[in-house]
C-alpha positions in Angstrom: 10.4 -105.6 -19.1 11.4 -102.9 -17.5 14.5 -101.4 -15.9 14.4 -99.6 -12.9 16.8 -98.5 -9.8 15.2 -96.9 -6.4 16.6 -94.7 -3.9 13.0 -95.0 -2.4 9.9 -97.4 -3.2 8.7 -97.1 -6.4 5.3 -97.8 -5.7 5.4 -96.8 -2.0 2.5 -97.9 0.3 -0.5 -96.0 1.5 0.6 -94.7 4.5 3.9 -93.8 2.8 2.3 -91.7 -0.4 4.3 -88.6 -1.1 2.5 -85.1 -2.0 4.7 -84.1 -5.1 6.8 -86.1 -8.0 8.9 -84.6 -10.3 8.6 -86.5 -13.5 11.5 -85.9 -15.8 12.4 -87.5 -19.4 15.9 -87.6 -20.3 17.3 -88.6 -23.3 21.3 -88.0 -24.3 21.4 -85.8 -21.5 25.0 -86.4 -19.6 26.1 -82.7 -20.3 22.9 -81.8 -18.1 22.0 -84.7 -16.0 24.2 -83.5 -13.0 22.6 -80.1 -12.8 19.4 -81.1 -13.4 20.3 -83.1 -10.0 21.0 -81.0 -8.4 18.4 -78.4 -8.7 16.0 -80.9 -8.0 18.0 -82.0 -4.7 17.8 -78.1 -3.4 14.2 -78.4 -3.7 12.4 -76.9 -0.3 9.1 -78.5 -0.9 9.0 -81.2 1.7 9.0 -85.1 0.3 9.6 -83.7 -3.1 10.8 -87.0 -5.1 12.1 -87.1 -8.2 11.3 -89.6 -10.8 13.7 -89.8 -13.9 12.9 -91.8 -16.9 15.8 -92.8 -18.9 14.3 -92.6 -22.4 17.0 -94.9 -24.9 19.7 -92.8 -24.5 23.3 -93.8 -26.0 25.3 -92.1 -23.8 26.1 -92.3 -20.0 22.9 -90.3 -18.6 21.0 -93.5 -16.9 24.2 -94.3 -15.2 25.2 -90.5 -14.1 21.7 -90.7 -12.6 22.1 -94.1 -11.2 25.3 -93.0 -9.0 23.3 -90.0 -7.2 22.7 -91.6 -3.6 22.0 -87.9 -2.6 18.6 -87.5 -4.1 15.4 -89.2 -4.0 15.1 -90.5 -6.9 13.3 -93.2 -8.8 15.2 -94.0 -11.9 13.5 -95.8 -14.5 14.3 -97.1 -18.2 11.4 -96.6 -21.0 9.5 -99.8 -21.8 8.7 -97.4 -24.8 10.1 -94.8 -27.3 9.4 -91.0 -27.2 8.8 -88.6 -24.2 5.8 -89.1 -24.1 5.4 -92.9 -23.2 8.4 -92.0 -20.8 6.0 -89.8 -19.4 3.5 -92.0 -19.0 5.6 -94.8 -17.7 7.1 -92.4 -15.2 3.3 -91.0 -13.9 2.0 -95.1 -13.8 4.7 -95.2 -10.9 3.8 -92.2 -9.7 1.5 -92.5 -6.1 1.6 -88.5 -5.0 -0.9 -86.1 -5.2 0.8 -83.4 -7.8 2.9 -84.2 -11.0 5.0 -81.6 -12.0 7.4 -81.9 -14.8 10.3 -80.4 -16.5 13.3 -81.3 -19.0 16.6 -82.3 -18.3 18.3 -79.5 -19.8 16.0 -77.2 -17.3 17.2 -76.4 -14.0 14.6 -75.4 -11.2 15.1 -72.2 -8.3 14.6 -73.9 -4.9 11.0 -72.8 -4.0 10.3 -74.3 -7.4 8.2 -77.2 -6.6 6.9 -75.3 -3.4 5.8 -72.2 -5.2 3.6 -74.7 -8.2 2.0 -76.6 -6.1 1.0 -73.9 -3.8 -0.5 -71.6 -6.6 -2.5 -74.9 -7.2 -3.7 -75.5 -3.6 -4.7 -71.7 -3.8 -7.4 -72.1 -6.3 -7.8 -76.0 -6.2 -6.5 -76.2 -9.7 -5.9 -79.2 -11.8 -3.0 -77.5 -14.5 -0.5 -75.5 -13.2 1.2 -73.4 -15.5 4.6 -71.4 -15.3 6.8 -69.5 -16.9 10.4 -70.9 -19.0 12.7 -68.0 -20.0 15.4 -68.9 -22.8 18.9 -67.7 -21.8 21.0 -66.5 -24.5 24.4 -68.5 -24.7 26.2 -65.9 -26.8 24.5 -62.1 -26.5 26.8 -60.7 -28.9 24.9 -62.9 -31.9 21.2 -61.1 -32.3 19.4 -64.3 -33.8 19.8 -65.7 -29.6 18.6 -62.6 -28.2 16.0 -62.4 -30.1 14.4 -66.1 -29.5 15.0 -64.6 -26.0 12.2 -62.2 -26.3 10.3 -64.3 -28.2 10.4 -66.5 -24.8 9.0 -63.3 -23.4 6.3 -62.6 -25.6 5.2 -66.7 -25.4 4.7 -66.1 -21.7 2.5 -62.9 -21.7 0.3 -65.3 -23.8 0.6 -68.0 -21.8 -0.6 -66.1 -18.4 -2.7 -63.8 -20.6 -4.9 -66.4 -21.7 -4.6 -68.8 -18.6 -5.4 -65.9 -15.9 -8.7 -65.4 -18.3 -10.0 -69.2 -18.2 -8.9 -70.3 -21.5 -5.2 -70.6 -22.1 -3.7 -71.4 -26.0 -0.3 -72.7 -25.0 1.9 -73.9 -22.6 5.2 -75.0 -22.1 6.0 -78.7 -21.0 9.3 -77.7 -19.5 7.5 -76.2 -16.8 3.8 -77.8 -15.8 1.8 -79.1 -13.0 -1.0 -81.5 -12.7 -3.1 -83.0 -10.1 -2.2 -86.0 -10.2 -5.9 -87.8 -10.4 -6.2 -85.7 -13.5 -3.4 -86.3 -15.3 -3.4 -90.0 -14.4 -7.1 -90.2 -15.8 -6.0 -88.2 -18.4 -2.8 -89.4 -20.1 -4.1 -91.1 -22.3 -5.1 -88.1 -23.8 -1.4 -87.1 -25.0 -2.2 -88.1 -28.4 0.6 -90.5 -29.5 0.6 -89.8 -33.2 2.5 -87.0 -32.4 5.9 -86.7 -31.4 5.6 -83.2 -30.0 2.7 -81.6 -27.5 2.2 -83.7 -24.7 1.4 -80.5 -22.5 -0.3 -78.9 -25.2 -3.0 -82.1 -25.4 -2.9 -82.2 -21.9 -4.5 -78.4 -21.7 -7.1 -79.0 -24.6 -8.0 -82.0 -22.8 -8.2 -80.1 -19.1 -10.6 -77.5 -21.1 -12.5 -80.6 -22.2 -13.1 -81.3 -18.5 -13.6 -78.1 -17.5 -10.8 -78.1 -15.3 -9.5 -75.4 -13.7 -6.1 -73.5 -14.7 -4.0 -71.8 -12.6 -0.4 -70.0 -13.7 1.8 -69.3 -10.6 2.9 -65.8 -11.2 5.9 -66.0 -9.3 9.8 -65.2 -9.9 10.5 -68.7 -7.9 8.4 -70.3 -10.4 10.3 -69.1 -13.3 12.6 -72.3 -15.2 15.3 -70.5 -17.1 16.8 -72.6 -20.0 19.9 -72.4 -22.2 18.9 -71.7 -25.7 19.8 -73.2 -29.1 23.5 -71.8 -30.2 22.3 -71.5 -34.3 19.5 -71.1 -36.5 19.4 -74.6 -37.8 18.6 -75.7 -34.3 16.1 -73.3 -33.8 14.1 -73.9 -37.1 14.4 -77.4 -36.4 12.9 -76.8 -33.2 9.7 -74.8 -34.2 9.3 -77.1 -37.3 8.1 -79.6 -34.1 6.2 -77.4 -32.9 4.3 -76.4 -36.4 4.1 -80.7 -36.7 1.6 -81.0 -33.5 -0.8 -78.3 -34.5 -2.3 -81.0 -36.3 -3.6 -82.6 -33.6 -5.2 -79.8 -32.1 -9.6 -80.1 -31.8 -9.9 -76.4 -29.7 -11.2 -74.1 -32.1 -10.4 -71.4 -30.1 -6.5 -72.1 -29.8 -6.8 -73.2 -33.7 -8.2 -69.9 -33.9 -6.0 -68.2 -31.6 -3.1 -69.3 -33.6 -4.7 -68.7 -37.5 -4.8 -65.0 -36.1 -1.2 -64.9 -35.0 -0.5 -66.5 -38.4 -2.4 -63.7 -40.2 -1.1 -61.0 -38.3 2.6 -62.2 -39.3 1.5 -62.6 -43.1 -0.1 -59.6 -43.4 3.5 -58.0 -42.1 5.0 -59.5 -44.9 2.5 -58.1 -47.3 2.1 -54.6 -46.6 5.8 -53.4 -47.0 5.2 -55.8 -50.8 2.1 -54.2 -51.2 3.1 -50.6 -50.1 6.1 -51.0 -53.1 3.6 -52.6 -55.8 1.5 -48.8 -55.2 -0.8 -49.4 -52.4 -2.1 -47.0 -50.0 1.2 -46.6 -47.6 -1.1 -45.1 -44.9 -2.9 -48.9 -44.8 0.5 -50.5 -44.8 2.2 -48.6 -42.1 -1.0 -48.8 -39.8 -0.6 -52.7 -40.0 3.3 -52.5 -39.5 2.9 -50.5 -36.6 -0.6 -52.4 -35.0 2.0 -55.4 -35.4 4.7 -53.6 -33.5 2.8 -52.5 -31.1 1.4 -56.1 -30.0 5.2 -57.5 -30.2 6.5 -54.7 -28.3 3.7 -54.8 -25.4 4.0 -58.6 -25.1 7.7 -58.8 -24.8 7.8 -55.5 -22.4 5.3 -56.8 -20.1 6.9 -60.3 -18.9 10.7 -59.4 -19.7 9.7 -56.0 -17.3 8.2 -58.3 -14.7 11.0 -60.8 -14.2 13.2 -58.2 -13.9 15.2 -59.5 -17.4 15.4 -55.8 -19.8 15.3 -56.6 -23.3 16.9 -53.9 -25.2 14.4 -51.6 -27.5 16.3 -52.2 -31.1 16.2 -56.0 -30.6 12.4 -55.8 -30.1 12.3 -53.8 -33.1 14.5 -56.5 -34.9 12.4 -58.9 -33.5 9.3 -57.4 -34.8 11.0 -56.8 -38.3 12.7 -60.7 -38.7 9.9 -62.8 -36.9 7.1 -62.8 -39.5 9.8 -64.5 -41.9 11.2 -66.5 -39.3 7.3 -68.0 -38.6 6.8 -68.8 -42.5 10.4 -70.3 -42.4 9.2 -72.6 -39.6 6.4 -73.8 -41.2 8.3 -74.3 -44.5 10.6 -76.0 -42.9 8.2 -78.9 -41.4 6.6 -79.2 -44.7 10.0 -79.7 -46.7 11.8 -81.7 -44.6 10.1 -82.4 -41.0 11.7 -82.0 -38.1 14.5 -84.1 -36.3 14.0 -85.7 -32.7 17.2 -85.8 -30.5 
């Protein structure tokens, strides 16, 4: 059965239904919990409510949650394991007409909620998508400021591709849905894997035909603390490698074979260039590669106002083919490990 405490009705009546839920999965989360609280508490979207699903945690996150009379919150417990059944359990109790979600360890601006849901009402859109920039907890060690343009060149793509109709990623810790969507939709999460619930969310809103929408906004921008060491960080993008799996769009299958390629064939020209091959072939695909890196990290870092400095995007562009074999190495050697 399940385990739930209520600042508000979970299930509220008809004439009570709110217009936005924030559905958020925590898991071993006390370090964050409180924040997290917070920033959803300054939210300026009207009858914004929270819903927090505890999911198995061992430490003291349900009950740091479960002493917050200041927000409106709906705590629940997972009947489940995993994010995503928390997610689903926390939508089933859901009676508004937008989802949003984000993580625990993610902490919202206060026209947050306000700025998603109005990019959505704009366009009548079903997935609303938004930007997550990774915040470097030591800048003095390169290997964090580079994921942090990384984060950069993963949101060009993002609004790139979801400003032209057909977007190839997304990023669960900052999402919208309408609700009667999602709620027909969640099914469509694709449980075998651990990983991805927004990305089989998207391939099944393209299945629909649904319409996207990413709110270009600076309110609508999550920033999140990133990993403090490399272990951390392969381990995190050996999850992501695990769920490509699952994927069915042959365009975002193709989408990501050509980013694959591109990084490959950076690792082979320099080999190929000192084994006697033409250099002038070799430096035109070092440089092409550069180029792409350079103009995707410039374009969001420039537009949220967050400079990355030229010789890390050069180092970026130098380590990050390497660093995208390493991932997938990684996965295949030894998986990936689940907080």
């Amino acid at each position: 059965a399940s385990t739930s405490s209520t600042h508000s009705p979970s299930v509220p009546s008809v004439s009570s239904v709110r217009a936005t839920d924030i559905i958020v999965s925590a898991k071993n989360e006390s370090a964050n919990i409180s924040k997290c609280l917070d920033s959803i508490k300054s939210q300026t979207l009207p009858g914004a409510h929270l819903i927090l699903i505890d999911d198995n945690s061992t430490d003291n996150t349900y009950d740091l949650a479960a002493a917050r009379h200041d927000v409106d919150i709906t705590l629940l417990k997972n009947t489940g394991k995993g994010k995503k059944q928390a997610l689903d359990f926390g939508i089933s109790h859901s009676n508004a007409d937008y989802i949003l979600s984000t993580d625990a360890d993610c902490f919202p601006q206060p026209r947050w909620a306000e700025t998603l849901v109005n990019a959505a009402q704009n366009v009548d859109a079903d997935m609303i998508m938004a930007p997550v920039i990774i915040k470097a907890p030591d800048k003095t060690k390169m290997f964090q400021r580079l994921w942090q343009a990384e984060s950069f060149a993963l949101i060009t793509i993002t609004a790139g591709t979801c400003i032209d109709g057909r977007p190839v990623m997304c990023n669960g810790g900052n999402i919208g849905y309408r609700a009667a969507f999602i709620k027909k939709s969640i099914g469509d999460i694709n449980g075998k894997y651990a990983s991805g619930d927004d990305m089989f969310m998207m391939e099944s809103a393209g299945r629909q035909h649904k319409r996207f929408v990413y709110a270009k906004n600076p309110d609508a921008v999550i920033r999140t603390d990133g990993v403090t060491n490399i272990h951390q960080l392969l381990n995190q993008r050996a999850r992501w490698v695990s769920k490509t799996g699952g994927y069915t769009d042959y365009y975002i299958l193709f989408f990501a074979f050509a980013i694959l390629l591109g990084n490959l064939a950076a690792i082979a020209a320099p080999i190929l260039w000192a084994c006697g091959g033409a250099w002038w072939m070799a430096l035109t695909v070092l440089l092409l590669k550069f180029a792409v890196d350079f103009a995707s990290v410039r374009v969001s870092s420039e537009y949220y106002n967050e400079h990355q400095r030229f010789i890390d995007i050069i180092a970026l562009g130098i380590v990050y083919p390497y660093y995208v074999v390493a991932a997938i190495f990684t996965f295949w050697g030894r998986g990936f490990k689940w907080k």
